[in-house]
N, C-alpha and C positions, 0 to 999 in steps of 0.2 A: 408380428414381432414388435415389441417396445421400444421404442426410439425419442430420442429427445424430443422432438418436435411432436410426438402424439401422445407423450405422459408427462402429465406434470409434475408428479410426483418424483419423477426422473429425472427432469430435469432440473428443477428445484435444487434436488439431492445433488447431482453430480457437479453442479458449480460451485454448491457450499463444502462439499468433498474438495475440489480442488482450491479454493479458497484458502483451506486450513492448512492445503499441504506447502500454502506460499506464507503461511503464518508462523508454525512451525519452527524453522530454520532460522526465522526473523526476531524473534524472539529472543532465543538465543542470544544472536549475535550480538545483538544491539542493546538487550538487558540485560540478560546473564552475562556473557563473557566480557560485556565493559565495566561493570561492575565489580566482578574478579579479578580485572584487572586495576582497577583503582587502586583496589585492596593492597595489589604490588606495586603502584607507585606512580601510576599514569594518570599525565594531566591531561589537563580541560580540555586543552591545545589536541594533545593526541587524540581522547577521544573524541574529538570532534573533526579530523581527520580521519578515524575508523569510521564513524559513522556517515561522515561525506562521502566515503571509499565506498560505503554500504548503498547508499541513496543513488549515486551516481548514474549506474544501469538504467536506472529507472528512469531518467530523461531521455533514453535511447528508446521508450515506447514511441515517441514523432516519427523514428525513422524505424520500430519494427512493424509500424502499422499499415505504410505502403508494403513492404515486402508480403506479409501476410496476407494483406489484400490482390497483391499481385500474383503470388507459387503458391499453388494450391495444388493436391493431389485428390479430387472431388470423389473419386471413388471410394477414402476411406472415409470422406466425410471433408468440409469445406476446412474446420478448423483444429477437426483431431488429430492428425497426424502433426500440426507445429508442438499440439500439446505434450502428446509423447514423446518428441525430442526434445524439447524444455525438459521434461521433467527429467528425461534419462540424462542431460547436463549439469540436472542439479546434483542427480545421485553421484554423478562422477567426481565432480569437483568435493564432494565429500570426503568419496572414497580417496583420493590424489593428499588432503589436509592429514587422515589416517596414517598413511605413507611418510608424511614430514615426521609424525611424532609430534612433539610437546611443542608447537612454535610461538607461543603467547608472550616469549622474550622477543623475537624477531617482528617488531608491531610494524616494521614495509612489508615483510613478507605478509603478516597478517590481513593487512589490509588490502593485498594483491586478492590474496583468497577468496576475503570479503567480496573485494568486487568482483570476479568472475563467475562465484557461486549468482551474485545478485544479476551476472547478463544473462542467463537462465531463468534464474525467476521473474525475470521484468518481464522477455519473450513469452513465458507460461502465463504472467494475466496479462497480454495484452492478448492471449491468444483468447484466453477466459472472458476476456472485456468482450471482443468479438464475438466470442460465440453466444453471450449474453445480448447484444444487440441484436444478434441472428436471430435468438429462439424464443428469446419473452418477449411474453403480448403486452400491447401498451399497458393497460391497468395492472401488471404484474409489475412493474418496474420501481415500482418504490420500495414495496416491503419485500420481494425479492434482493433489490439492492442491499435493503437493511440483513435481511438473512445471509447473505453472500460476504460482505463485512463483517459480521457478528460472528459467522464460523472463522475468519480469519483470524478474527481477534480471539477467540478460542485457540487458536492453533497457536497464536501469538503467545497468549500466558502461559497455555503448557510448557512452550520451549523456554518461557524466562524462567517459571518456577520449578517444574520437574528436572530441565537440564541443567536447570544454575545448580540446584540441590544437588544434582547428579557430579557435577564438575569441580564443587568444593569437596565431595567427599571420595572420586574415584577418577578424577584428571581428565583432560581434554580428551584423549584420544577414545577411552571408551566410552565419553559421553558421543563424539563424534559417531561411534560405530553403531549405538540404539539413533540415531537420528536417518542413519544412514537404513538401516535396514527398515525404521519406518515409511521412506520414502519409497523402496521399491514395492513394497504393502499397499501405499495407496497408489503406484504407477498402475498396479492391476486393474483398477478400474475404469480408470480411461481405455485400457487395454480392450475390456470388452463392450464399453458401448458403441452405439451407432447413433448419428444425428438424424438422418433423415431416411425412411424410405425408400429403397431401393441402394443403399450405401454397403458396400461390404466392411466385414471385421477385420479381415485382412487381405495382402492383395492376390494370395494364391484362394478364398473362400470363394466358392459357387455364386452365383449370380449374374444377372444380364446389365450389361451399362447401356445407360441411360445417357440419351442425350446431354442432360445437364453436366455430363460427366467428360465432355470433350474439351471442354476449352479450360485449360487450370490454369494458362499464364495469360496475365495481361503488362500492357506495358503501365512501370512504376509513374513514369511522369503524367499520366490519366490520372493516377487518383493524387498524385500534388497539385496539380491545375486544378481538380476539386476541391482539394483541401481548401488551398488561398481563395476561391472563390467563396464558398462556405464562411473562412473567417473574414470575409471582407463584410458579413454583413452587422449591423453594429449590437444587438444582443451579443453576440459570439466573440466580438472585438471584447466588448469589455468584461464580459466575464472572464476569459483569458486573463486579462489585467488585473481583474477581482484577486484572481487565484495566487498568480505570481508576487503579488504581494503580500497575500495577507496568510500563507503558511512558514513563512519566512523565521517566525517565534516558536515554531516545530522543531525544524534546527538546530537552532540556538538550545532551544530546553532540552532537546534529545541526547547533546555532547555534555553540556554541562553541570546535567542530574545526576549522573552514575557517579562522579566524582566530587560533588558538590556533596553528596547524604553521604559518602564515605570518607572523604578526608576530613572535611570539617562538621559532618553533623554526629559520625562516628559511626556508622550502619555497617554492618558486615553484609560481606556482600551477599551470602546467603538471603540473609533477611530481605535485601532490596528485592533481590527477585522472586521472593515466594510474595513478599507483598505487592508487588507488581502484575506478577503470574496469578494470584489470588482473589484479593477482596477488588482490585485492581481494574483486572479482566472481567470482572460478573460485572461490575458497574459499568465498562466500555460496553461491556453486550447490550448488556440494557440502551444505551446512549444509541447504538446500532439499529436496534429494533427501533427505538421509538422516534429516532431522528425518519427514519422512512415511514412510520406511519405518518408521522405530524406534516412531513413533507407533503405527503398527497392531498392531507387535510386542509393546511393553512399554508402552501405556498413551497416552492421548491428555496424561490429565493431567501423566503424572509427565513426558514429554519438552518440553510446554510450562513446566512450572518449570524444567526443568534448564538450558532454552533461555535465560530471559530471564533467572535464576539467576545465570547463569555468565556473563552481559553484564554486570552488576552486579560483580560478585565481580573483572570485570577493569576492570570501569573504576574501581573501585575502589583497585585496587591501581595503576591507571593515575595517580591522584591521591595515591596514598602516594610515589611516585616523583617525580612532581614534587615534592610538599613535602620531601623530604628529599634529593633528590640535586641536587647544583649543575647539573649537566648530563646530560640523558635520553641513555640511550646511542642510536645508531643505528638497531641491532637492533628495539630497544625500539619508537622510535617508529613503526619499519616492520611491526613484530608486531601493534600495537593498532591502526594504521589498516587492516590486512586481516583481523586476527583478531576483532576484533569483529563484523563482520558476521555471519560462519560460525554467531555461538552466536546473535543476533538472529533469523536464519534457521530454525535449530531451532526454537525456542521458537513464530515467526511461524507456520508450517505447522503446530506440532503445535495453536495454538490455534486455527486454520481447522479441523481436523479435528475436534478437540472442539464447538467451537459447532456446527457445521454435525449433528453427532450431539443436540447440545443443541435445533436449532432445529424446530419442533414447531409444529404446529395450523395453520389454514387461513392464519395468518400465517408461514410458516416461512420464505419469501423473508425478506420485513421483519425478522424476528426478527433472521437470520443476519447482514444488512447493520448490524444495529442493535449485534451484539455490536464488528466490524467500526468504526464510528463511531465506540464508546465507545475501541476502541483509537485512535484518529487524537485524539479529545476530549482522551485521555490527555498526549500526542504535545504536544496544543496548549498544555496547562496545562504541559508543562514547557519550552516557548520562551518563555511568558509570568514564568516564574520565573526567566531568566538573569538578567533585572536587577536586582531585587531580592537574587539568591543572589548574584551577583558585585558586588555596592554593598557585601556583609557580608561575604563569604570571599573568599578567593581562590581561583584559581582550582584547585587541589588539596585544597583543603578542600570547593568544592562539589561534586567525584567523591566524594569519601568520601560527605557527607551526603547526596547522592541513594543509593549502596550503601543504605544503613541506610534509607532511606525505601524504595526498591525491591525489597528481600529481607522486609517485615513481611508482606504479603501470602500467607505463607507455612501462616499459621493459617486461613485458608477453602480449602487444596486440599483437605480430607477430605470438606466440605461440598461437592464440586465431581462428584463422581461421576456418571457420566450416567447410570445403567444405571436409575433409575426413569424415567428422560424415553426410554429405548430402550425400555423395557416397554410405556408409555405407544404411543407410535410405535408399536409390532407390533400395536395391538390397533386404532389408530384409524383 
């Protein structure tokens, strides 16, 4: 029988299968429907509020990662069975939006949505992060990572551009209901694999357990004492610190793009997300793939700076253009809405490859999800900062001063080296 751990082609396939099914949905929300809603009248302010409501979950990986590592049900497998109930949480909270009707005026309730749909999808890839640390071999873990990214990011522009397309021309609810019926489509798949070897598909299927199959609970504070042990050592310290600061201009650029290219550059919101979901998406894939090859080649660290680097460096320059030019040319604002992604994508995968080299001790699942959080943590403190930075700047002064806040980060890559936590790992 074919099993994750004994085909590769399997498993490959089924994390970038579930990758896309966390793309998907994300998409959407976050390009398409903020977008739509510009269109009706929502500011910066809110949508950076939806989009914090959206990120949010996603700092709850620090604490689903001891629980996963702790409730295990080993006989369907160590981490299938959270994946299935993730996913059947996301299909629900679908179907529940279905049920409201139109609620795109109600932007609290929206955003409750938001975030409920997203404590499901955090749970599904931290479950995916895990099961990726479980079953790829060390030399797999770059352009794996990059393939695992890249189909999310696939998943990503279908749902900006197919749903956004779908929402301008036939309303929330039935775009909600094909997003919905896609998910139960891919739940099938997890449904029927098996991770390892003697693991049943379900738990009435034939088969003899296996020892490894007795013990599924441990206690959570074992693997927090490993955690803090783990990050006390100073690679680990300061990439943490890398991270938390310098995704911070994701944030900030993710609330106040949708409404930025619609009130004042004039973008319908269709158009944003087909070019988003489009010319957009192929360039982040690209950015996907080759951020993991280059990683392996020339360094984890140095293609995670260059990555997030050179997202800086142009949104940067994206906000010296607004503040000095009467009118952004065309080119321009067609360059920054697909070119940015491309160097976020580098930076994204080569920092997957580093942590996941960095994540270490009987906590190394939780570690890895933990590095993972801190980026989304990151994410959330800069949605929380549109309002404030845009009450005092404008909105081309606050691209510059996020640059200059998201390039200082620059002085902890030397402390960032893995190769004593690789040492460590070979011996333990």
């Amino acid at each position: 029988m074919n099993t994750l751990t004994t085909n590769k082609k399997l498993r490959i396939g089924t994390l970038c299968i579930l990758y896309f099914a966390q793309g998907f949905p994300w998409g959407f929300m976050v390009t398409a429907l903020l977008s739509f809603l510009a269109s009706k009248g929502l500011t910066m302010i809110e949508s950076g509020q939806l989009t914090g409501m959206a990120y949010l979950p996603w700092t709850f990986k620090i604490f689903w990662g001891p629980v996963i590592d702790s409730f295990t049900y080993k006989i369907l497998g160590r981490r299938r069975p959270w994946i299935l109930f993730a996913q059947f949480g996301m299909a629900l909270t679908l179907i529940s939006i279905i049920f409201m009707g139109d609620i795109t005026s109600n932007i609290s309730l929206l955003g409750w949505m938001f975030f409920l749909h997203n404590c499901f999808a955090s749970l599904q890839d931290v479950s995916c992060d895990a099961l990726a640390v479980d079953i790829l071999l060390p030399h797999e873990q770059g352009k794996v990572n990059g393939a695992m990214w890249g189909s999310k990011i696939i998943g990503t522009g279908i749902g900006a551009a197919v749903m956004g397309t779908l929402l301008v021309s036939n309303g929330l609810v039935f775009t909600i209901i094909i997003q919905t019926v896609l998910m139960f489509v891919i739940m099938a798949f997890p449904l029927i694999i098996i991770e390892r070897p003697g693991d049943r598909r379900f738990p009435w299927s034939k088969g003899k357990k296996s020892s490894e199959h007795k013990k599924s609970i441990q206690n959570p504070l074992i693997i927090l004492r490993e955690l803090v042990r783990a990050f006390s050592k100073r690679p680990c310290f300061f990439t943490a610190l890398f991270i938390l600061l310098s995704a911070m201009n994701q944030g900030v650029n993710s609330g106040i793009l949708p409404v930025f290219y619609n009130t004042t550059l004039g973008w319908d919101p269709d158009k944003y997300s087909q070019v988003v979901g489009g010319p957009g998406t192929m360039l982040e894939f690209v950015g996907a793939i080759l951020g993991g090859t280059l990683a392996d080649r020339f360094g984890r660290r140095k293609m995670f700076y260059l990555g997030w680097g050179s997202f800086s460096i142009l949104s940067g320059i994206f906000g010296f253009f607004i503040l000095t030019l009467q009118e952004l040319p065309n080119w321009f604002q067609f360059f920054y809405l697909v070119a940015h992604p491309f160097f976020i994508a580098i930076g994204t995968v080569s920092m997957f490859a580093l942590t996941m080299a960095l994540s270490w001790s009987k906590a190394s699942a939780t570690m890895f999800t933990s590095y993972m959080a801190i980026s989304n943590l990151s994410v959330v403190i800069g949605t929380n900062l549109i309002g404030p930075l845009t009450g005092t700047f404008s909105t081309g002064q606050v691209y510059i001063f996020m640059m200059l806040v998201c390039l200082s980060p620059i002085i902890f890559l030397k402390s960032m080296n893995p190769k004593p936590i690789l040492d460590i790992k070979s011996e333990y």
